[in-house]
N, C-alpha and C positions, 0 to 999 in steps of 0.2 A: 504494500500500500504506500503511495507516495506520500512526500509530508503534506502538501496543502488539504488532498483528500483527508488527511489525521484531523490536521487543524479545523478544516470544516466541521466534520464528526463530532470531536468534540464539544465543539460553540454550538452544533445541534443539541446536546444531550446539556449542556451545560442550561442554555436559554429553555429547553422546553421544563429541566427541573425545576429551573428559580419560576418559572410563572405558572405551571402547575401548582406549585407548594403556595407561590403566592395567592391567587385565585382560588385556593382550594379553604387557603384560611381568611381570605377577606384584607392583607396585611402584608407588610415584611419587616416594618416596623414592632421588634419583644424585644425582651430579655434586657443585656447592656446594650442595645442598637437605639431603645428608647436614647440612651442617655447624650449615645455620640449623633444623634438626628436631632435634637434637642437643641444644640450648639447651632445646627443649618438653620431651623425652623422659626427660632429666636431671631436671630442675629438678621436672616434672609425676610423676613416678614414683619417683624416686632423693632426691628432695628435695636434690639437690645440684649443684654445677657442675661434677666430677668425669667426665672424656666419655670413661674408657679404656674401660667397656663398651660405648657407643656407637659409637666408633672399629672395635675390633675385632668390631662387629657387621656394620659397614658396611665394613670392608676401608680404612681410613683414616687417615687421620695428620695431625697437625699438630704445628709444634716444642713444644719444655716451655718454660714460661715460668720467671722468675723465679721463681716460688712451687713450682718443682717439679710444674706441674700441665701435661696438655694442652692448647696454648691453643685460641681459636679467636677468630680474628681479624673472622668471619662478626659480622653481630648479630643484637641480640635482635627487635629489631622485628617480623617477621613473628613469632615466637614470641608474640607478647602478642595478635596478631592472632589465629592458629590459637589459642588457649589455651581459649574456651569449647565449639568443636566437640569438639576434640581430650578432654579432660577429659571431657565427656558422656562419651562415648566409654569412654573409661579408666575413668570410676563404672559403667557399665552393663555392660564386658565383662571387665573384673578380671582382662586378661589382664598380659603383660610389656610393651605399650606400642607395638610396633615389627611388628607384623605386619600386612596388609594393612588390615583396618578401619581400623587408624591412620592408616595412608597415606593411606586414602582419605578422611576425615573432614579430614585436614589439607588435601588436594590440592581437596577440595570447597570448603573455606571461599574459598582464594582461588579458582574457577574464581567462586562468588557474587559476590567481591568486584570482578573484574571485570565482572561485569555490573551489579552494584551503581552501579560510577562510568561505568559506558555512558548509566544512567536517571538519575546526575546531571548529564551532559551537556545533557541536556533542557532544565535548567534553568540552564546558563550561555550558553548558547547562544540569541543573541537573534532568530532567523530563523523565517521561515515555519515550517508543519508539513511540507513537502516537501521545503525543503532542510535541514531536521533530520534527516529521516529517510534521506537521502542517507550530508550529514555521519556519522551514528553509524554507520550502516552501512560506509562505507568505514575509520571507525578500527578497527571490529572485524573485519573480515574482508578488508583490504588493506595490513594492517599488522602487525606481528610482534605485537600485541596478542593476536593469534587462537593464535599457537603459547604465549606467556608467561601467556595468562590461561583456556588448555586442556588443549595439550599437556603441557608441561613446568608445571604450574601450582606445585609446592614449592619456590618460591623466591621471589628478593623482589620480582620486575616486575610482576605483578598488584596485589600491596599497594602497590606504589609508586602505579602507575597510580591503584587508590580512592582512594589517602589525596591522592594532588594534587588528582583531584577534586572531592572534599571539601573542601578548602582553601580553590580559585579560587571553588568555589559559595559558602561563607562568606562573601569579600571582593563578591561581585557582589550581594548580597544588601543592599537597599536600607537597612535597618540592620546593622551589623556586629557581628557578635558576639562581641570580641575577643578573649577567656580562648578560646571554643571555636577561634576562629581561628591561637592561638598552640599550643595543645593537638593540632592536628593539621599543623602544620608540625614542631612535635618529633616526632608520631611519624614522617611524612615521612622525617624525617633520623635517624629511631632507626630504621628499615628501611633507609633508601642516605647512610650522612653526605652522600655530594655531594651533593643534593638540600635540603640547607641553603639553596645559593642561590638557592630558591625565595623566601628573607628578602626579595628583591629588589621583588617584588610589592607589597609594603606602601607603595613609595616616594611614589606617589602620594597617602597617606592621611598621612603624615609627618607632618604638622605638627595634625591633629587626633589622632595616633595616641595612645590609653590604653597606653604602652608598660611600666607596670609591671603591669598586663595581662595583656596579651599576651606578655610574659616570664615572667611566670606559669604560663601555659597551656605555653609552650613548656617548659619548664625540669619542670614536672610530666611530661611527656612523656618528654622524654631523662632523665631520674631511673634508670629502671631500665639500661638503656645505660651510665652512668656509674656506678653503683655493679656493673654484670655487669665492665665493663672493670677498676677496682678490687680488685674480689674476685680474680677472676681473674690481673688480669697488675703488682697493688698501685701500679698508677698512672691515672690520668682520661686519658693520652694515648691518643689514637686506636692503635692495633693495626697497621693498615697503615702510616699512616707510620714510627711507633717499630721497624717489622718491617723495615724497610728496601725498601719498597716505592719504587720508581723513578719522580719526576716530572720532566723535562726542561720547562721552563717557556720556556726559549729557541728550543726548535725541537718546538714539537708537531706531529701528524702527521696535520694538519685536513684535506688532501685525500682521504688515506688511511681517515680514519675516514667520510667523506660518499661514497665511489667506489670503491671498495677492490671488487676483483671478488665476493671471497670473501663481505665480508656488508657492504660500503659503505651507510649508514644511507639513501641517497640511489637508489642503484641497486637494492638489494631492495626499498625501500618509497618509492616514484616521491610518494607523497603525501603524504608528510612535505614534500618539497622544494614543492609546490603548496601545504600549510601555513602553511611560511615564507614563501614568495609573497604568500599570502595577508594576512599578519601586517604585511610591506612596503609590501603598499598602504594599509593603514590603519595605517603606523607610528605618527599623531601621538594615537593612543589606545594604542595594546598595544604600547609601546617597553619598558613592562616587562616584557611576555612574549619579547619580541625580546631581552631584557636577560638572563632565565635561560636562555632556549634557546642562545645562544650562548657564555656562561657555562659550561653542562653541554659543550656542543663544545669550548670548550678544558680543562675539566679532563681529559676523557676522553683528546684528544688529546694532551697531555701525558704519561699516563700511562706505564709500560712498557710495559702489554700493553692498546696503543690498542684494537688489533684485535678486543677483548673477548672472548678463550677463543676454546670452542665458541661463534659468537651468530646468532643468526638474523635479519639484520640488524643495527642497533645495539641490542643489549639495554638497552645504560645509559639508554637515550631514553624509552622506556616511562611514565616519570613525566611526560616529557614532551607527551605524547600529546596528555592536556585540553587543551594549550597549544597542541599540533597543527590538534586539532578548529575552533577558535574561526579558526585562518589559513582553515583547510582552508572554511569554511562561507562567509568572506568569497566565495571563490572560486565554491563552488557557488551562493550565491547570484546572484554576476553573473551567472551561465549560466545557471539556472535562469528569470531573467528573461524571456529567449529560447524562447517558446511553443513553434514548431517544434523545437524541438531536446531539448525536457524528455523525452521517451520516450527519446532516444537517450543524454539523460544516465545516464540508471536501469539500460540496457542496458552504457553504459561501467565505471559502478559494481563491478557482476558479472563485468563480466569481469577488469576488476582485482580482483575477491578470488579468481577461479578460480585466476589467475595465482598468487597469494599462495599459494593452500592447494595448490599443485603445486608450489611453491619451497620449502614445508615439509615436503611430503612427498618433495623429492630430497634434501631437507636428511636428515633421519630414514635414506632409504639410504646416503648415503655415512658416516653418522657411527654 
């Protein structure tokens, strides 16, 4: 199967699940998506950062801050992301903001956005045309990418996912482009702060790096981030930690978040672990991808609520994915090698994403 035919396929199965699941529940708009749509909804219609209507629209709550206002501790980042669909949107239908088109206009951006960073895999990804088309296909349909960048798509694991891939394309990019390379590591980390230690990647470029630059770029990014946390809660400190959010740095919960029956980042998504694998064998080039990907495992780990909520797998990983693909492709290439056995790779493929999308749909019954 050729790649564009993949890519097609997939943006098929991707589109018909976010609007089925959306249509099906009236919505795309739960859970923390309230909190990060809240930011667009406010801000886009209300011209303000005021979320009591929001709140009480969506049955919600968060403590008052300091300033006497509802906080929200969520960011902004996906909000600047949804902001040009969403708006269309809102000029065109001049309704209150919150009623399905909105949903759905916001819920489409990122379902794009993840397929958007599927088509820049293409191009970090330095393998054959066969085991590319492997490769992408197992990250979007064998791994929680397919529930975070369809199902549930309002929220921040799809934009995480583009904007890393975006990033790692940047740095792989025979010139580097450094303002736009810092410019989308801030927004990276203006959608998931943890995902800062993406910073990690540049290590290799160190000593050539243009780092008032590339702080530049970064720094324009998280601008809006820092002056919403400001406004809001009259200080630049992060929201979770100041909120008293629970890190335990001495005993994190690193088996539990990779094995964990419930949504083990390792156990639901077997190719993630075949990723890192992958990344092992060729540690003495991708030791900085080895460097964030275990980085994001122990902050997570660390966390209180390792276990990440509701998650369908490891949710927090999601940005890490691009970094997945590149292990994952070493892998399929060695196999791939192996003439006899290339049909039966393509055939194992599929059956790990059936497996997937049947762990997402027990996932959806019991929750």
């Amino acid at each position: 199967m050729k790649l564009p035919t993949i890519i097609l396929c997939i943006t098929a199965v991707y589109l018909i699940g976010f609007f089925s699941h959306a249509l099906y529940l009236q919505k795309t708009v739960y859970g923390d998506g309230i909190f990060y749509f809240s930011w667009l909804r406010s801000l886009v219609v209300d011209h303000d950062i005021h979320f009591a209507d929001e709140y009480r629209h969506f049955g919600a709550i968060q403590p008052m801050t300091a300033r006497r206002e509802f906080g929200n501790k969520y960011s902004i980042g996906p909000a600047l992301v949804w902001w040009p669909l969403y708006t269309t949107a809102f000029l065109f239908l001049r309704g209150d903001g919150w009623s399905l088109p909105y949903q759905l206009a916001v819920g489409l951006t990122s379902v794009l956005a993840a397929i958007f960073g599927l088509i820049v895999l293409l191009r970090i990804i330095k393998q054959p045309p066969g085991v590319l088309g492997i490769t992408v296909l197992l990250i979007a349909g064998a791994t929680n990418l397919l529930f975070y960048g369809s199902v549930d798509a309002v929220n921040s694991h799809a934009l995480s996912f583009f904007a890393a891939a975006v990033y790692i394309a940047l740095l792989s990019a025979p010139s580097v482009e450094w303002f736009a390379a810092g410019l989308f590591l801030g927004l990276l980390t203006a959608i998931r702060i943890q995902d800062a230690v993406f910073v990690l990647l540049v290590l290799p470029y160190w000593r050539k790096l243009p780092k008032r630059m590339f702080l530049a770029g970064f720094g324009l990014a998280m601008l809006p981030q820092l002056l919403a946390w400001y406004a809001l809660y009259g200080t630049l400190a992060n929201p979770y930690l100041a909120g008293g959010e629970r890190f335990d740095v001495l005993h994190p919960h690193i088996l539990g978040v990779l094995f964990s029956p419930e949504n083990g980042l390792f156990v639901w998504t077997p190719v993630v672990a075949i990723g890192v694998i992958g990344l092992f064998l060729r540690w003495r080039v991708y030791w900085p991808y080895l460097a964030v990907f275990f980085s994001e495992l122990y902050i997570v780990a660390c966390w209180g609520t390792w276990w990440q909520g509701a998650s369908v797998s490891g949710r927090m990983f999601v940005s890490s994915l691009p970094i997945i693909a590149i292990g994952l492709s070493v892998v399929v290439g060695r196999i791939y090698r192996i003439r006899l056995i290339q049909s039966q790779l393509l055939l194992l493929s599929g059956t790990l994403c059936c497996i997937n999308a049947l762990s997402i749909i027990y996932y959806l019954l019991i929750h």
